[in-house]
Backbone bond lengths (Angstrom), bond angles and torsions (degrees), N, CA, C in turn:
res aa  C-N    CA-C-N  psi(-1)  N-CA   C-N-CA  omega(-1)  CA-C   N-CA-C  phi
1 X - - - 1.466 - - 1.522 111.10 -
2 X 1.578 109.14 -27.55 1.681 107.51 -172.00 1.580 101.92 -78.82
3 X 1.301 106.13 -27.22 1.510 104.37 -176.72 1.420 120.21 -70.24
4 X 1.273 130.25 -34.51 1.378 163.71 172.46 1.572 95.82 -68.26
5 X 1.075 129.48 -29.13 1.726 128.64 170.53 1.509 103.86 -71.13
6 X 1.280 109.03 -75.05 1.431 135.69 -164.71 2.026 96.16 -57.52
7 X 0.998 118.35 -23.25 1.321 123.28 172.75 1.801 122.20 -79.13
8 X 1.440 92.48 -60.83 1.688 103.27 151.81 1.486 111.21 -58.75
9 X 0.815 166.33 -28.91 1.143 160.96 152.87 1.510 123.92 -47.46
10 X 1.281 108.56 -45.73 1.564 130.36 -170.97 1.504 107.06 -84.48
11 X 1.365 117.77 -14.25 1.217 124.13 -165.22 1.797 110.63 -113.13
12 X 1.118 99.90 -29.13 1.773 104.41 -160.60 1.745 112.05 -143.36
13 X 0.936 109.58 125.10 2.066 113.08 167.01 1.488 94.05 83.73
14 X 1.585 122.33 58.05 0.931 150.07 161.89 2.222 95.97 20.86
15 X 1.274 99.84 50.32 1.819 107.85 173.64 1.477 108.85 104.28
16 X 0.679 116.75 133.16 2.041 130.95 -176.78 1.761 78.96 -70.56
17 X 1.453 122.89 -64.95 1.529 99.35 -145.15 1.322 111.21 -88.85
18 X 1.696 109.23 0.76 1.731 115.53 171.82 2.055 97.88 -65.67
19 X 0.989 125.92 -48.97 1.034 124.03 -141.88 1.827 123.34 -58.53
20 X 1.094 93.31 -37.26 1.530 123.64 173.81 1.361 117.65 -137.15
21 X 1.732 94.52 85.25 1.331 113.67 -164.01 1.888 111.41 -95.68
22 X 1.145 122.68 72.66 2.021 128.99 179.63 1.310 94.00 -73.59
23 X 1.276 127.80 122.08 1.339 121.33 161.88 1.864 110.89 -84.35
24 X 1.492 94.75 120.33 2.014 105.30 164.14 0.971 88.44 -88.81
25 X 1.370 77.62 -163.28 1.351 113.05 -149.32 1.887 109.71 -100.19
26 X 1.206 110.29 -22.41 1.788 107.85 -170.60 1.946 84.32 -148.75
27 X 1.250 80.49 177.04 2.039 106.64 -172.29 1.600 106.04 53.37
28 X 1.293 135.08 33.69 0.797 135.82 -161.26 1.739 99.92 -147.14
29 X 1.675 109.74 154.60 1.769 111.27 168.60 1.315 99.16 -97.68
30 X 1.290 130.15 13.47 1.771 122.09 148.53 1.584 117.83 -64.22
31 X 1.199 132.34 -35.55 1.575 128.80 173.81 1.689 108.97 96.62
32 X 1.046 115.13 178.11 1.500 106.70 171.00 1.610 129.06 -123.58
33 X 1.557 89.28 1.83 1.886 92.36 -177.36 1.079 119.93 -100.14
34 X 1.486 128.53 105.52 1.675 133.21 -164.27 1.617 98.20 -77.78
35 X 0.931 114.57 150.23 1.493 147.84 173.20 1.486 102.21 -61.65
36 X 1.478 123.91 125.44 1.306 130.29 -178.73 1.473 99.33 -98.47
37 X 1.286 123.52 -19.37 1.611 107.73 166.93 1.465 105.33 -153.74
38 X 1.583 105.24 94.50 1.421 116.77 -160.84 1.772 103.91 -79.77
39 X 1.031 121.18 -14.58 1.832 112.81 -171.03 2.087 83.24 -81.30
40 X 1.204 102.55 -52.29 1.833 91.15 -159.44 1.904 103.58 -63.25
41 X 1.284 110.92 -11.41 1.360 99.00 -149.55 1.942 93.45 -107.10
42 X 1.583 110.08 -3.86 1.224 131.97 161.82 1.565 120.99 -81.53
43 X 1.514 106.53 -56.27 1.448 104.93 161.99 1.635 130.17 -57.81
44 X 1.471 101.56 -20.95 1.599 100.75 -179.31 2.009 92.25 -87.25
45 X 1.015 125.44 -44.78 1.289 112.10 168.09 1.751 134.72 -27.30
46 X 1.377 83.15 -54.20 1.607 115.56 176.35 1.793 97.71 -41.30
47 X 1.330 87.47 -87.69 1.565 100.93 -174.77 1.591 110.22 -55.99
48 X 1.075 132.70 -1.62 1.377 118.35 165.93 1.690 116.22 -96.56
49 X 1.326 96.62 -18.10 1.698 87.57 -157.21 2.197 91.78 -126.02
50 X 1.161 110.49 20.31 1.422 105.17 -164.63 1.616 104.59 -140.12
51 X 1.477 98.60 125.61 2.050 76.92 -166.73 1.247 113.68 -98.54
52 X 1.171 111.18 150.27 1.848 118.24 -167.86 1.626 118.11 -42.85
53 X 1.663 98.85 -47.40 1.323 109.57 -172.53 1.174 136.49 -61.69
54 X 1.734 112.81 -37.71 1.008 124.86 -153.52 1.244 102.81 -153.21
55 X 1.168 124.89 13.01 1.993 140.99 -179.30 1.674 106.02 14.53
56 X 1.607 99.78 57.54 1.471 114.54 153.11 1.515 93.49 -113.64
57 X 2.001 90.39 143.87 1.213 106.43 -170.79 1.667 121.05 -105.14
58 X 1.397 101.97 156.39 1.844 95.79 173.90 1.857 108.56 -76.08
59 X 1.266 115.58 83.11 1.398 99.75 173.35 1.560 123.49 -40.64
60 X 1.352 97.30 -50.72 1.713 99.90 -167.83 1.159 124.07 -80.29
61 X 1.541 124.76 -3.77 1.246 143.94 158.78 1.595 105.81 -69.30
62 X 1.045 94.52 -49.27 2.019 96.36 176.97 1.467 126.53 -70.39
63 X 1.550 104.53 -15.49 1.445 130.52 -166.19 1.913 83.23 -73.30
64 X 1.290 116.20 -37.32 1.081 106.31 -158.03 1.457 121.83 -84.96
65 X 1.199 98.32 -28.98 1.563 128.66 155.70 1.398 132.96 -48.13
66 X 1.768 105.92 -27.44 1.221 135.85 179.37 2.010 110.91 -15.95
67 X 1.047 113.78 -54.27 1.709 132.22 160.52 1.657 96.08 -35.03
68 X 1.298 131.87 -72.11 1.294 131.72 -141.54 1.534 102.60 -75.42
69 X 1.516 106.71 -36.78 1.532 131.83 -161.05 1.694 94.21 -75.66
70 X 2.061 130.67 -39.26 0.935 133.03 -163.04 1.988 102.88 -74.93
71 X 1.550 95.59 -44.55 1.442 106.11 173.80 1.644 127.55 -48.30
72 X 1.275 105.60 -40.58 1.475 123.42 -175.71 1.680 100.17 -60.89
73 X 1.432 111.39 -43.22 1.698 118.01 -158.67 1.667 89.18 -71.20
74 X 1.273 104.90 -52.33 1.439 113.27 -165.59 1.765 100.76 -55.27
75 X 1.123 116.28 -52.17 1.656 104.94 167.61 1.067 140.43 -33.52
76 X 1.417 108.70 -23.34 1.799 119.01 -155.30 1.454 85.86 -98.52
77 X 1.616 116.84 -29.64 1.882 103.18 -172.87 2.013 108.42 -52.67
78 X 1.475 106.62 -17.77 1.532 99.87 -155.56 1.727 103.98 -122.60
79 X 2.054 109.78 31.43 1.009 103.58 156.00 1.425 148.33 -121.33
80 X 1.387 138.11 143.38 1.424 109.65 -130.44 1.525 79.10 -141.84
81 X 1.771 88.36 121.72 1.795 108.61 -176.86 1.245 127.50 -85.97
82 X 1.660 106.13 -9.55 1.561 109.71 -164.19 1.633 93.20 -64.15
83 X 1.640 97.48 146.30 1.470 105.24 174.64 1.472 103.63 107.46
84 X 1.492 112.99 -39.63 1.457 98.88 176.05 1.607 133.16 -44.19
85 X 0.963 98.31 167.73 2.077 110.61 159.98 1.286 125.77 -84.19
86 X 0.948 153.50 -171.45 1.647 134.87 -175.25 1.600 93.71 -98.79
87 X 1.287 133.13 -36.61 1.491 136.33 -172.16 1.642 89.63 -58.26
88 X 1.014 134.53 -67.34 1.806 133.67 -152.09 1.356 87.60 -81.12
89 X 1.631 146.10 -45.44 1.180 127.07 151.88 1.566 120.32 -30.52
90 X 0.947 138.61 -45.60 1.515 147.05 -145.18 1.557 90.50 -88.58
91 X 1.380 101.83 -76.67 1.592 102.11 -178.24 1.770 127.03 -50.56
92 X 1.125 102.94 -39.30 1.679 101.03 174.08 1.078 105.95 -41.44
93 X 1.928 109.15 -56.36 1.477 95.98 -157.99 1.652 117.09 -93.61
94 X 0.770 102.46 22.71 1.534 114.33 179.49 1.761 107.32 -100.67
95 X 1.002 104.02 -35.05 1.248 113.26 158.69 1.583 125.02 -88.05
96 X 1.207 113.02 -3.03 1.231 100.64 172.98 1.588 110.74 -101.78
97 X 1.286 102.63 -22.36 1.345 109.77 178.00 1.971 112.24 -62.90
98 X 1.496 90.89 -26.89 1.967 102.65 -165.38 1.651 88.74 -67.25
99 X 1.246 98.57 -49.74 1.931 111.59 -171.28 1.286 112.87 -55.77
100 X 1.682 123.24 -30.93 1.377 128.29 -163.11 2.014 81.00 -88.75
101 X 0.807 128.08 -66.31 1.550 132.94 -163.52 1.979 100.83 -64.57
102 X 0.928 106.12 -15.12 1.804 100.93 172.30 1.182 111.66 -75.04
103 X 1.676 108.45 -43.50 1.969 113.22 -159.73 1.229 83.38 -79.73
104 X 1.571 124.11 -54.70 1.625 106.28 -172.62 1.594 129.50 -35.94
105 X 1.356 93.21 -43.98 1.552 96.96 179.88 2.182 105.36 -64.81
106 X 1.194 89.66 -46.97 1.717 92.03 -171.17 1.241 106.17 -65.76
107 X 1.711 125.33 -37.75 1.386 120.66 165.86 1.839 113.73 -42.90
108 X 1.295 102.14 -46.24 2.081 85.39 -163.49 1.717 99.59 -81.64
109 X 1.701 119.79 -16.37 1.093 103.41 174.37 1.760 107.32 -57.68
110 X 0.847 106.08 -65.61 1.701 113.19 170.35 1.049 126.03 -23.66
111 X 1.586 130.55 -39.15 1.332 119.43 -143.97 1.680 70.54 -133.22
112 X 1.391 136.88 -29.46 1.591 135.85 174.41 1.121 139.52 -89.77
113 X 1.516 103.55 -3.36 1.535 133.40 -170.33 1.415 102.60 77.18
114 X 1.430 93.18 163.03 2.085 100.54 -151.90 1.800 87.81 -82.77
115 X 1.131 135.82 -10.17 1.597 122.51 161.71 1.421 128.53 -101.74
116 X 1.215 102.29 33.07 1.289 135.28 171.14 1.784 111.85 -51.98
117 X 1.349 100.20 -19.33 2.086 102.71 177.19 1.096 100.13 -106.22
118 X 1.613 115.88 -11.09 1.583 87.25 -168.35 1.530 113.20 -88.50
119 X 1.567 118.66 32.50 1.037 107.39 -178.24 1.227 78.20 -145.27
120 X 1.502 147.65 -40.88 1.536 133.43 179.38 1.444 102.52 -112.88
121 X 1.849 91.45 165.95 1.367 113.19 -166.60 1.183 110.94 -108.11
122 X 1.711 138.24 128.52 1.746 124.32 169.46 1.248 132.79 -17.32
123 X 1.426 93.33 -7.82 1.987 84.70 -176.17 1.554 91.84 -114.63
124 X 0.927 139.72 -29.76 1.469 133.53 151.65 1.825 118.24 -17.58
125 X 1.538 91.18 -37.02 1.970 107.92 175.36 1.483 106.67 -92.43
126 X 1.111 110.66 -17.51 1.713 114.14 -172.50 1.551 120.63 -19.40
127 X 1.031 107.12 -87.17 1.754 100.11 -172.31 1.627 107.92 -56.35
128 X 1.417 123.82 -9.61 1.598 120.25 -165.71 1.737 92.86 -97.34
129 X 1.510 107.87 -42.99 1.646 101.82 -174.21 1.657 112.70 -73.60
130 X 1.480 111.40 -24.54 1.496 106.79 -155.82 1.744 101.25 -113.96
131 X 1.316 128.98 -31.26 1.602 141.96 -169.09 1.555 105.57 -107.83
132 X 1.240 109.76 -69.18 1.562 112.50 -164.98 1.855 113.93 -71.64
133 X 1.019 101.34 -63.12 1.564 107.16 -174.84 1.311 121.86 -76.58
134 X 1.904 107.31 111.65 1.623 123.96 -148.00 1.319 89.69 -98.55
135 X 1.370 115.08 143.75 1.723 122.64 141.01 0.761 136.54 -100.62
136 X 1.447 141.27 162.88 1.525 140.54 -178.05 1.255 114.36 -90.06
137 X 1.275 133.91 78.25 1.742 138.58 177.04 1.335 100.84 -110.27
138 X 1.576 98.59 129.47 1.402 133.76 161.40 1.590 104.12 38.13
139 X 1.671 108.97 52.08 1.769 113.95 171.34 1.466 112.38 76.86
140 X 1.312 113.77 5.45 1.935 132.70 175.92 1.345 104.21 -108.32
141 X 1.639 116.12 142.09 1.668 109.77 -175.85 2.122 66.52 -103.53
142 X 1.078 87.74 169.20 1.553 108.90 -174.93 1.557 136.31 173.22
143 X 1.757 100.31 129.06 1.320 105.96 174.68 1.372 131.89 -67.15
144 X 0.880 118.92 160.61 1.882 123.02 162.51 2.237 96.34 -47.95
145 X 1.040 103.70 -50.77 1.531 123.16 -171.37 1.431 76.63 -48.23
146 X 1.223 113.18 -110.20 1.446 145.95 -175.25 1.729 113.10 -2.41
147 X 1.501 110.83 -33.13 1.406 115.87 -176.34 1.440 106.90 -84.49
148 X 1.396 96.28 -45.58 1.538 117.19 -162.44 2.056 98.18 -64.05
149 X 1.220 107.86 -89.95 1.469 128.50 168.54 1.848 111.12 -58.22
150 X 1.166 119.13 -7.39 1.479 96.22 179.11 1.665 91.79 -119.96
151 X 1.139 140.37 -59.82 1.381 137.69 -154.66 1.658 104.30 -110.66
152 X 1.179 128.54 7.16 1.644 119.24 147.91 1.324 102.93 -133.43
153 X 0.816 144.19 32.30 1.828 145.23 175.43 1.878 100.06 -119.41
154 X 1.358 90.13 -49.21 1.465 119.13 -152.56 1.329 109.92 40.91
155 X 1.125 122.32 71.43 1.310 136.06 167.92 1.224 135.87 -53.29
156 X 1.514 142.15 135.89 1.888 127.59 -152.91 1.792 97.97 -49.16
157 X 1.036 113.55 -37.66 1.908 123.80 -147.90 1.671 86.33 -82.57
158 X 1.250 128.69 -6.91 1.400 104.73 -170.07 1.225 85.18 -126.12
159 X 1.366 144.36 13.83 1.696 121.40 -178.34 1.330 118.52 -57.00
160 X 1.500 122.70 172.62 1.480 110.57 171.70 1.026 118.98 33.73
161 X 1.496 119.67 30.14 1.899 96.75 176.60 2.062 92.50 -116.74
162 X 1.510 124.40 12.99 1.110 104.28 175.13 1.726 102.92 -140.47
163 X 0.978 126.99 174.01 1.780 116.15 179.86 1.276 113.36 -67.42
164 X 1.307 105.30 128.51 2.010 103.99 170.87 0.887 106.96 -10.55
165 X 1.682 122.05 -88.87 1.387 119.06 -167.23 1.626 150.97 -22.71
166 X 1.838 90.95 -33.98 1.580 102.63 -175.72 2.282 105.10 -89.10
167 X 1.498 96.90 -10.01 1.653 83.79 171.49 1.634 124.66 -71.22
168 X 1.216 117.14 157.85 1.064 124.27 154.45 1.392 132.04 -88.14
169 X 1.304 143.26 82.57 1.225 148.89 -125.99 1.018 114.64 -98.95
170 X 1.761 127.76 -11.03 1.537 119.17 163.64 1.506 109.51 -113.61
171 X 1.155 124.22 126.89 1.313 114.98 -164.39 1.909 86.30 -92.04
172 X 1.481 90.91 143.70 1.526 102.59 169.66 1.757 100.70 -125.18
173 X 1.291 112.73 137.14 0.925 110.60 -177.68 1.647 126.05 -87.06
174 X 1.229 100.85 5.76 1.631 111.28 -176.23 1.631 101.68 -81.72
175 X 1.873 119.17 -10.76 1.104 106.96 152.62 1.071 151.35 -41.68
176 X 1.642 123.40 -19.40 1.442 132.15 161.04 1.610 116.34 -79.67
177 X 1.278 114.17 9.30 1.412 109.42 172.22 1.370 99.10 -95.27
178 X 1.591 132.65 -16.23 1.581 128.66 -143.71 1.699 106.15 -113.80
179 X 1.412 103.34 -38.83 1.434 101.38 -173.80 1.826 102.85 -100.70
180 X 1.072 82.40 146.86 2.006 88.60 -164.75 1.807 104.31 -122.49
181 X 1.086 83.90 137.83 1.942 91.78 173.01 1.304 101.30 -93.49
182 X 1.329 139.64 -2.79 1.772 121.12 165.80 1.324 92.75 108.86
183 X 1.116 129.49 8.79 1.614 98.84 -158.97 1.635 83.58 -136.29
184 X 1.358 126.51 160.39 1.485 153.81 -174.91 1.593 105.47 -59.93
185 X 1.065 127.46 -25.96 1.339 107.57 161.11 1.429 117.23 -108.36
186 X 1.282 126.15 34.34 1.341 134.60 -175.65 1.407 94.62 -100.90
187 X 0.975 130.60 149.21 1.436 144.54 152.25 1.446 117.42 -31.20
188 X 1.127 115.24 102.86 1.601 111.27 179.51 1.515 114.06 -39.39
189 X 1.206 121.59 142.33 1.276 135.13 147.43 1.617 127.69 -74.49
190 X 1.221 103.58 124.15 1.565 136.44 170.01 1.004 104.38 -52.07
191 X 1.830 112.28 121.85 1.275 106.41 178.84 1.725 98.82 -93.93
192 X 1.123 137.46 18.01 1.513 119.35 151.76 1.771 121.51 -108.79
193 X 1.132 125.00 147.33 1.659 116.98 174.56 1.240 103.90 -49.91
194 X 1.451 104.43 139.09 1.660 117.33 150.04 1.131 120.17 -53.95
195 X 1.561 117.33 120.55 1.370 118.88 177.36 1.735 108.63 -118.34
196 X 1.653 104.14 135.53 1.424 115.85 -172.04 1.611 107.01 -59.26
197 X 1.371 130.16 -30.65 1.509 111.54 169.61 1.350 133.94 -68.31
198 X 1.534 107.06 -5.76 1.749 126.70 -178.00 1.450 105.34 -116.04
199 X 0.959 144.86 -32.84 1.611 154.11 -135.16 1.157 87.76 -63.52
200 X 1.556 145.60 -59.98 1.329 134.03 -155.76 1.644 113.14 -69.50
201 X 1.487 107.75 -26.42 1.710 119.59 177.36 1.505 105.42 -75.80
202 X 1.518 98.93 -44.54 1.877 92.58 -170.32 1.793 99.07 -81.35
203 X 1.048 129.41 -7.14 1.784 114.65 -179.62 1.302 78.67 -80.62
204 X 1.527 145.80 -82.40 1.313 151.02 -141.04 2.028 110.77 -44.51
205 X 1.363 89.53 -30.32 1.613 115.76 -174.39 1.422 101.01 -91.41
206 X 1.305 124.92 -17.74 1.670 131.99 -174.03 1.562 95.45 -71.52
207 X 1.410 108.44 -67.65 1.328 150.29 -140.52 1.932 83.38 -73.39
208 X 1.388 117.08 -56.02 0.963 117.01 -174.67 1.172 123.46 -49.67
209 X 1.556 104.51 -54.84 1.836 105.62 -176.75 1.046 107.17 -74.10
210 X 1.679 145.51 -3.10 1.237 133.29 -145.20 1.705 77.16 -103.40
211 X 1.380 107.70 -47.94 2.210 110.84 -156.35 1.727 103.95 -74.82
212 X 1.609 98.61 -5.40 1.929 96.96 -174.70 2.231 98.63 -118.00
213 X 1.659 94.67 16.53 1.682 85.52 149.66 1.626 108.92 -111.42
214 X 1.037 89.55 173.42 2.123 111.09 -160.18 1.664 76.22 -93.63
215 X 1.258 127.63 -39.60 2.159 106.50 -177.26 1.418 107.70 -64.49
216 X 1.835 137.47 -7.12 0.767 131.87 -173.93 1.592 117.31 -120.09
217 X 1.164 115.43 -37.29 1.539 130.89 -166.37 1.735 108.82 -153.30
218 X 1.539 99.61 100.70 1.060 106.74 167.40 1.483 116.81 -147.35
219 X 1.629 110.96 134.05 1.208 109.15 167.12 1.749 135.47 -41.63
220 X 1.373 129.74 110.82 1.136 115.76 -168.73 1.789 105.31 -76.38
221 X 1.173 108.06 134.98 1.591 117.78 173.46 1.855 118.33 -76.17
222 X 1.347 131.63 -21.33 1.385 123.73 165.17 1.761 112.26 -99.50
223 X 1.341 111.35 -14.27 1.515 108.58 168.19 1.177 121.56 -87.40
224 X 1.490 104.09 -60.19 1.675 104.10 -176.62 1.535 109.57 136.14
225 X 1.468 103.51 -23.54 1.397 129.00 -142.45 2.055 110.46 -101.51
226 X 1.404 101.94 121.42 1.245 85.15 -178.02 2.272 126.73 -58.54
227 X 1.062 92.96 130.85 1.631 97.77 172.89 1.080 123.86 -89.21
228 X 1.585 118.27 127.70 1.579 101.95 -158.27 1.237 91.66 -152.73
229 X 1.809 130.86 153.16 1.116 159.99 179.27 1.353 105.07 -36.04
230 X 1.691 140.16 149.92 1.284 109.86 -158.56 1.861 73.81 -109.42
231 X 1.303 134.11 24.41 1.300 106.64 178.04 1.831 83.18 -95.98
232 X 1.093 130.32 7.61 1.433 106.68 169.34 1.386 109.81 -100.79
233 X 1.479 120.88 0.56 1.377 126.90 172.21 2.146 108.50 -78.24
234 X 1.367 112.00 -70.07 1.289 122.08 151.09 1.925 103.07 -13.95
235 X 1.271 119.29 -105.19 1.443 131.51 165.21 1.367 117.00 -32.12
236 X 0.890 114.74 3.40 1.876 111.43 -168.84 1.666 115.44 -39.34
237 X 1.421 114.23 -58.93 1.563 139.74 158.43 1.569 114.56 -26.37
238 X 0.966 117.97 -43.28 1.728 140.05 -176.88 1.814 89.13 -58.98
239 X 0.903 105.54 -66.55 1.792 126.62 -165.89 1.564 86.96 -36.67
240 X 0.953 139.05 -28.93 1.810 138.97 -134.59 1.244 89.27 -111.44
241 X 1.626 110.06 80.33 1.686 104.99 -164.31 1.661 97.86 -155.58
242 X 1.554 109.33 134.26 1.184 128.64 -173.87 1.556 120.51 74.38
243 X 0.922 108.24 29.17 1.761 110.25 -164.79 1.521 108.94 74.36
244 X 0.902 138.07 -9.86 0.805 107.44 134.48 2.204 168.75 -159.25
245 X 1.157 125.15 -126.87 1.474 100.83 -172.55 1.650 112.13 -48.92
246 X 1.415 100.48 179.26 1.420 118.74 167.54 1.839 111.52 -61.80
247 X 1.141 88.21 -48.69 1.544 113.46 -177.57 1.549 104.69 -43.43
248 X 1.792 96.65 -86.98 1.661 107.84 175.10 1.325 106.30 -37.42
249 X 1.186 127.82 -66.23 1.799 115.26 -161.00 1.493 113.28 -47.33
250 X 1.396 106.91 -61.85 1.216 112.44 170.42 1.127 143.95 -50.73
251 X 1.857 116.64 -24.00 1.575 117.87 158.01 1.449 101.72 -99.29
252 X 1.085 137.91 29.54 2.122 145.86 146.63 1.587 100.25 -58.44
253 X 1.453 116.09 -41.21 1.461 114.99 -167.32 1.504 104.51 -105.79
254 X 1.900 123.62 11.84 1.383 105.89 169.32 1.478 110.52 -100.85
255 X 1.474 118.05 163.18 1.407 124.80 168.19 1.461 109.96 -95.25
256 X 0.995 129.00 -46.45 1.494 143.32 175.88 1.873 99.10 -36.62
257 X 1.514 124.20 104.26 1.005 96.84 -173.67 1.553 116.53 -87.94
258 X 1.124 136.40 -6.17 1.491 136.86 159.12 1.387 118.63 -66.35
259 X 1.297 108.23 -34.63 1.773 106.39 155.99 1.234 121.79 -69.02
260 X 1.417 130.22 -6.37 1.492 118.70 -174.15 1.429 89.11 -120.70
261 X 1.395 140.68 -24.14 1.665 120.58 157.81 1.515 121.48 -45.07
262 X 1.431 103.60 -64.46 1.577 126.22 -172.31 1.714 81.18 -51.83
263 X 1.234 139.06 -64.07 1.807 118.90 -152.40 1.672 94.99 -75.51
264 X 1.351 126.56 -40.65 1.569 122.66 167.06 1.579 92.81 -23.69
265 X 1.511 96.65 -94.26 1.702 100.46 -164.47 1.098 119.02 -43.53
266 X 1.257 140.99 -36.18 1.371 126.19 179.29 1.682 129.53 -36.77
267 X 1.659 84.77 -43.70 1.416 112.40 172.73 1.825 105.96 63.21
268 X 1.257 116.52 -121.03 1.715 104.85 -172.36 1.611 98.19 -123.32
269 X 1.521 104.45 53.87 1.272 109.47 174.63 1.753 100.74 -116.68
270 X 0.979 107.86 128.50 1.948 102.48 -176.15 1.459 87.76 -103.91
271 X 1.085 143.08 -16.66 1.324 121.15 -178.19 1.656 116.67 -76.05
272 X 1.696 95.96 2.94 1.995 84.73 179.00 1.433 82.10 -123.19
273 X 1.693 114.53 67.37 1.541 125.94 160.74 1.181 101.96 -164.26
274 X 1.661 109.29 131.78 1.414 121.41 164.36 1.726 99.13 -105.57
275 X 2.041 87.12 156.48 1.118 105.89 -172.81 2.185 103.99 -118.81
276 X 1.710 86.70 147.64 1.565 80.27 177.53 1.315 88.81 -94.90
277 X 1.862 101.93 155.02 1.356 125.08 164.67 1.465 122.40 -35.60
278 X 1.301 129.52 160.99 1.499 103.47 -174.74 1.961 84.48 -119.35
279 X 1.527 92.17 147.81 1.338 103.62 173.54 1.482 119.01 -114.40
280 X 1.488 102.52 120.88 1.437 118.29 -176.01 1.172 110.80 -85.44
281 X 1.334 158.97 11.31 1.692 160.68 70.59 2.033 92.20 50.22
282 X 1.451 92.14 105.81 2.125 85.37 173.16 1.789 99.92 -80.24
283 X 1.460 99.02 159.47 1.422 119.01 -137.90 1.649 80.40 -91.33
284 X 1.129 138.18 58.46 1.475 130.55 -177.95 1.685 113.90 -62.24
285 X 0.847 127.28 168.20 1.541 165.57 175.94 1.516 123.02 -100.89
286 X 1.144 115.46 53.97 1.970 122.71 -152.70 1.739 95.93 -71.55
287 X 1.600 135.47 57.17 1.081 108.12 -161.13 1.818 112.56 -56.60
């Protein structure tokens, strides 16, 4: 029967013990000493290992850190939101989601050897980093999926499936500038924590620098047509916010003023927008 496990396992649901991933406390590369003050001891992370400019990170600097990074996760199992506002809602999980997608990456350096990207790409981990492998936040087992699309999206497929309390109830769409899959066309990461008294200034400021770089939003010169990140292709619907189009919202945050006409006019037509390929390349830190 053990053999017949270890076979099913080896064969199907990309690992029996990836799948339903709770981090304990021992036999595990999670560690056992939780973080007595996980936001300060995250933000000092941030700023050491994450660069201001361009929120590519020092993996192997963090690799080393690996202890501090295990503590932080272990914190989030014992925090409890009911009562919040939607802003301190918003930020937790935006940050918890950054934290769940960091260890992942530092986990396969670990367990894959620390040059483990330079031959694969984040989406190579896909269903294991983003679907299969659960964490323990705030009394919720939970995916990267699940945070992202179920408790700040709140998406039809995830309604009612977690307590009032833990949703985020206005979806802002500058959320796809904030939470990052690791990889080079993801939205850079902030090298400071999201904090619930700023969150609505710093998404607006996310959103901003992300639509006024040329890797994300650029006018194409033989079409005509704005070129844009394909996580705003995916999300397109999101864009359709405040009255109004996809288009308008989205050129509100360009400077380029022929790039923010051309997305005006488009209006909530995506077919007079091309999208660049998305590159799954992890967002390294080459100091």
């Amino acid at each position: 029967m053990r053999c017949l496990f270890l076979l099913l396992c080896s064969v199907g649901l990309m690992g029996c013990f990836d799948n339903f991933y709770v981090p304990p406390v021992s036999k595990t590369n999670l560690g056992n000493k939780t973080s007595s003050n996980w936001e300060k001891e995250y933000d000092d992370l941030l700023q050491k290992y994450v660069n201001p400019a361009n929120g590519l990170v020092d993996y192997k600097g963090l690799y080393k850190d690996k202890s501090k990074l295990d503590g932080i996760l272990l914190a989030l199992k014992g925090v409890n939101p009911k009562g919040w506002d939607d802003n301190q809602r918003l930020a937790f999980w935006i940050n918890a989601y950054n934290i769940g997608m960091l260890w992942n990456i530092i986990e396969k350096m670990q367990t894959d050897g620390a040059d483990v990207f330079a031959t694969k790409k984040v989406s190579d981990f896909g269903d294991l980093f983003f679907r299969n492998r659960k964490f323990d936040i705030a009394g919720l087992n939970l995916s990267l999926d699940m945070i992202e699309n179920g408790i700040i999206r709140h998406a039809d497929a995830w309604k009612d499936k977690f307590p009032k309390d833990y949703y985020v109830e206005r979806l802002r769409p500058e959320i796809h500038a904030a939470v990052s899959c690791a990889a080079m066309s993801c939205p850079p990461i902030k090298n400071t924590i999201w904090r619930s008294s700023t969150v609505d200034q710093e998404l607006k400021d996310a959103l901003t620098k992300v639509l006024n770089d040329t890797r994300f939003a650029i006018l194409d010169a033989s079409s005509g047509k704005p070129k844009m990140g394909q996580v705003f292709e995916w999300y397109y619907d999101d864009f359709k916010y405040n009255g109004k189009t996809a288009g308008a919202y989205l050129g509100s945050f360009v400077k380029d003023p022929k790039l923010k006409e051309a997305l005006k006019k488009s209006g909530n037509d995506k077919a007079k927008l091309s999208f660049i390929p998305y590159d799954w390349t992890l967002n390294l830190w080459r100091k």
